[in-house]
N, C-alpha and C positions, 0 to 999 in steps of 0.2 A: 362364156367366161374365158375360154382359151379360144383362140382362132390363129393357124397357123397358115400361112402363105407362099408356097415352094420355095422351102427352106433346103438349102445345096452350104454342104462341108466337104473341104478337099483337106487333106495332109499329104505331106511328102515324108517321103522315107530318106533317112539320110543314106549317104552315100557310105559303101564300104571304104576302109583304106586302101586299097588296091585303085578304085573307081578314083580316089580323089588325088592321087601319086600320078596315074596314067587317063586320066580322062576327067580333069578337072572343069573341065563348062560342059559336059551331060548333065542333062536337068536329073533330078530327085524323081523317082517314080511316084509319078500320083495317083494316091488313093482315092476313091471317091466317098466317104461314110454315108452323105448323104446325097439325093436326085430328090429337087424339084416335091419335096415331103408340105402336103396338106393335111391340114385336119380341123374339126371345130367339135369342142365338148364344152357340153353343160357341167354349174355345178353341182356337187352332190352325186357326183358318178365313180365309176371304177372303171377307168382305160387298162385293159392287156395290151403291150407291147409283144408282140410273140413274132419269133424268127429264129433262126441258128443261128451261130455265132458268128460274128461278122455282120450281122444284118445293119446296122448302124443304132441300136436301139437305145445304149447306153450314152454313145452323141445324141442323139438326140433329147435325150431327160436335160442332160450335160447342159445341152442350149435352153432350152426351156430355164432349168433353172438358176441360169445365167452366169454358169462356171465357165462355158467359155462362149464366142459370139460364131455368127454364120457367115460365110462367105460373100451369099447372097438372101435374098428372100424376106420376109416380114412376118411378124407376128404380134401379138397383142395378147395378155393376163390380165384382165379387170378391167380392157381398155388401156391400159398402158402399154409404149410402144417397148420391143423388147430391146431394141438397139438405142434409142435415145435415155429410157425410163427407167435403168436397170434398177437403181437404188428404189423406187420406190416398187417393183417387184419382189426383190428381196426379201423385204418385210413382210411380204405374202406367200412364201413358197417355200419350203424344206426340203432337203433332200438326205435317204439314207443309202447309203453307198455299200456300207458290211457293217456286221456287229462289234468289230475289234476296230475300225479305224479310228484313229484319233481318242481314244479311251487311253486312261493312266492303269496301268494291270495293279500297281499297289497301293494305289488309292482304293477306297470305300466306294458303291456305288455312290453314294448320296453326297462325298466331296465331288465326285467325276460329273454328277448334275450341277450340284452349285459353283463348278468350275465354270460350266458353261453355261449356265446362268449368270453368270457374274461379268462374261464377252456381250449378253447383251443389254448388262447395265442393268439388268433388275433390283429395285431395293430388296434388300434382305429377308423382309417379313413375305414382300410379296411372293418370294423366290420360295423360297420354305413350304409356303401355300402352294403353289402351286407345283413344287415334286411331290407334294406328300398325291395332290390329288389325283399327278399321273400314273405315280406308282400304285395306287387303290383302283385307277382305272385298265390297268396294265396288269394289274393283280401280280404285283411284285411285291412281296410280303418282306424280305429283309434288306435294306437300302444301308447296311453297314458294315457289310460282308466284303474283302478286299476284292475285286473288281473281276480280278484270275480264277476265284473259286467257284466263280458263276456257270451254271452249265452252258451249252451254247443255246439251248434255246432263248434261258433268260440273257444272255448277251444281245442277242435279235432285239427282245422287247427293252433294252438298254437303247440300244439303236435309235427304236421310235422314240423312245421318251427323251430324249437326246435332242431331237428334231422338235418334239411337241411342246417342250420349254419356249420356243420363239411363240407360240400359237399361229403358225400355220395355217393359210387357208387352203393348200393345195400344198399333197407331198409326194412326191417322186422316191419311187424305191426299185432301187439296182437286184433283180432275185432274188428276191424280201425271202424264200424259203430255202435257199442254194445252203449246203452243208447240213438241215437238218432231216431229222429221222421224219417217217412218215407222223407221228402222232402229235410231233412238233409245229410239223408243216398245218399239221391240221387246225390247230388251234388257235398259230399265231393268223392262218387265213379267217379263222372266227369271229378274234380279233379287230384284223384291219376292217369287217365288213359290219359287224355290230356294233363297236365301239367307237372306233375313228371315224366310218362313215355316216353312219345310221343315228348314232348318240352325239356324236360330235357335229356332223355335216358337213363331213372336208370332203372334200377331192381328191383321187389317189389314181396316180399313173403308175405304173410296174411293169417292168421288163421280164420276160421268162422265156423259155425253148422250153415250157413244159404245156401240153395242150389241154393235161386234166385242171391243170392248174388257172390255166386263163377261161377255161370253161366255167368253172365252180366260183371262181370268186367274181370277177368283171360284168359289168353292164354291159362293154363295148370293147370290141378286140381291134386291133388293127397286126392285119398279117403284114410283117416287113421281111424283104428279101434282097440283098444288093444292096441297099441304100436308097431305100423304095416303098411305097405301102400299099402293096397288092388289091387288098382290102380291108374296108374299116366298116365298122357299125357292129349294128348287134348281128349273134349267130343266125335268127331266124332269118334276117336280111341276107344276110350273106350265103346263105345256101339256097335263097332264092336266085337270087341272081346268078348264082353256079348251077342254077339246072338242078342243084339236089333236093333231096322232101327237106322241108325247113326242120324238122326235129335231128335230122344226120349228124354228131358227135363233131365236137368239134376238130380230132384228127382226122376223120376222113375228108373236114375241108381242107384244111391245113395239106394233108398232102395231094389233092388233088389240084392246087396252085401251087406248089412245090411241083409237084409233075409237069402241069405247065409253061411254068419258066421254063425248064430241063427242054421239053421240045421246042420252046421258042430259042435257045440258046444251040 
């Protein structure tokens, strides 16, 4: 369903005003976010993005789902190519970024849906129909409540239902549990893997520096480091091929390729 092909992203850094007064043609320091990045997932799965910050994890969803494009390299979502096809990926793919972006704070939940419901041209009844049914799936029980008095966990599950309005066959999420409490984190992971995956049958990529986190929830992790994917697949694979017992925690792989960049660097 996804297949990705050494996908390479550079940015430059703008110059200081100092650099640009006295040293006006030095190039922009180039970044590199992403090296030559492969992958291919079935659908119906749960990809971990796991790395430290920096790793390029958030570019790369970013590309996927087609906020911005690559430098170099190819890719393909349902067979569609990612650089020629965007508009007809789009209709296929969501992305959640955080709980508060793009929400109206004194708006009602249920205006803030049919606000965005209404960007993607839904008729009205169908629209109606379909927050009540996300919100029941979501188990969001009051959709009238002004948008600010919401705690943050319900803001998170604002977030997906936000995204799930398009019907989405694949959805990208930027530290779908970053700011919440552990019993939050717990549930909205319950969540993304019983109801959106399992009930639903989407596909879900997610980014974390958390390694209990891409353990417990993920079918398939891929370690990124640099702007790089150390390794992908499932945990028991990947601790084969590390020389470790394949049952070994998913932080002691994590940092035993963390350690190894370190001496190869």
């Amino acid at each position: 369903m996804i297949e990705v092909n050494n996908i390479t992203k550079k940015f430059f850094l703008p110059k200081s005003l100092k650099e640009t007064l006295f040293s006006p043609f030095k190039k922009n320091k180039e970044i590199i976010a992403l090296s030559n990045v492969s992958l291919k997932l079935e659908q119906g799965k749960i990809l971990a993005l796991l790395g430290p910050n920096g790793a390029g994890k958030t570019t790369f969803i970013k590309i996927l789902a087609t906020l911005i494009l690559p430098d170099s390299g190819t890719a393909k979502i349902f067979g569609y190519d990612l650089i020629t096809q965007t508009q007809q990926i789009k209709s296929k793919v969501g992305i959640v970024l955080g709980e508060e972006k793009g929400f109206y704070w004194r708006l009602t939940g249920r205006q803030n849906l049919e606000f965005f419901g209404i960007l993607y041209e839904l008729p009205k009844a169908k629209l109606r129909k379909r927050i009540a049914d996300i919100a029941n799936l979501l188990e969001i029980d009051d959709l009238d409540k002004p948008y600010q008095t919401y705690s943050t966990g319900m803001k998170h599950r604002f977030g997906l239902a936000r995204c799930l309005i398009a019907e989405p066959e694949i959805i990208f999420m930027d530290e779908p549990t970053k700011s919440l409490d552990p019993k939050n984190s717990h549930q909205l992971r319950i969540f993304i893997k019983e109801k959106i995956v399992r009930k639903l049958g989407r596909t879900i990529i997610f980014t974390t520096h958390q390694t209990k986190e891409a353990e417990t929830l993920a079918d398939k992790i891929a370690i990124m480091d640099k702007g790089k994917i150390r390794a992908f697949g499932e945990l028991n694979e990947i601790n084969h091929r590390l020389g470790l017992r394949e049952d070994a925690p998913l932080e002691e792989t994590f940092l035993k390729i963390m350690q190894a960049e370190e001496n190869e660097s």
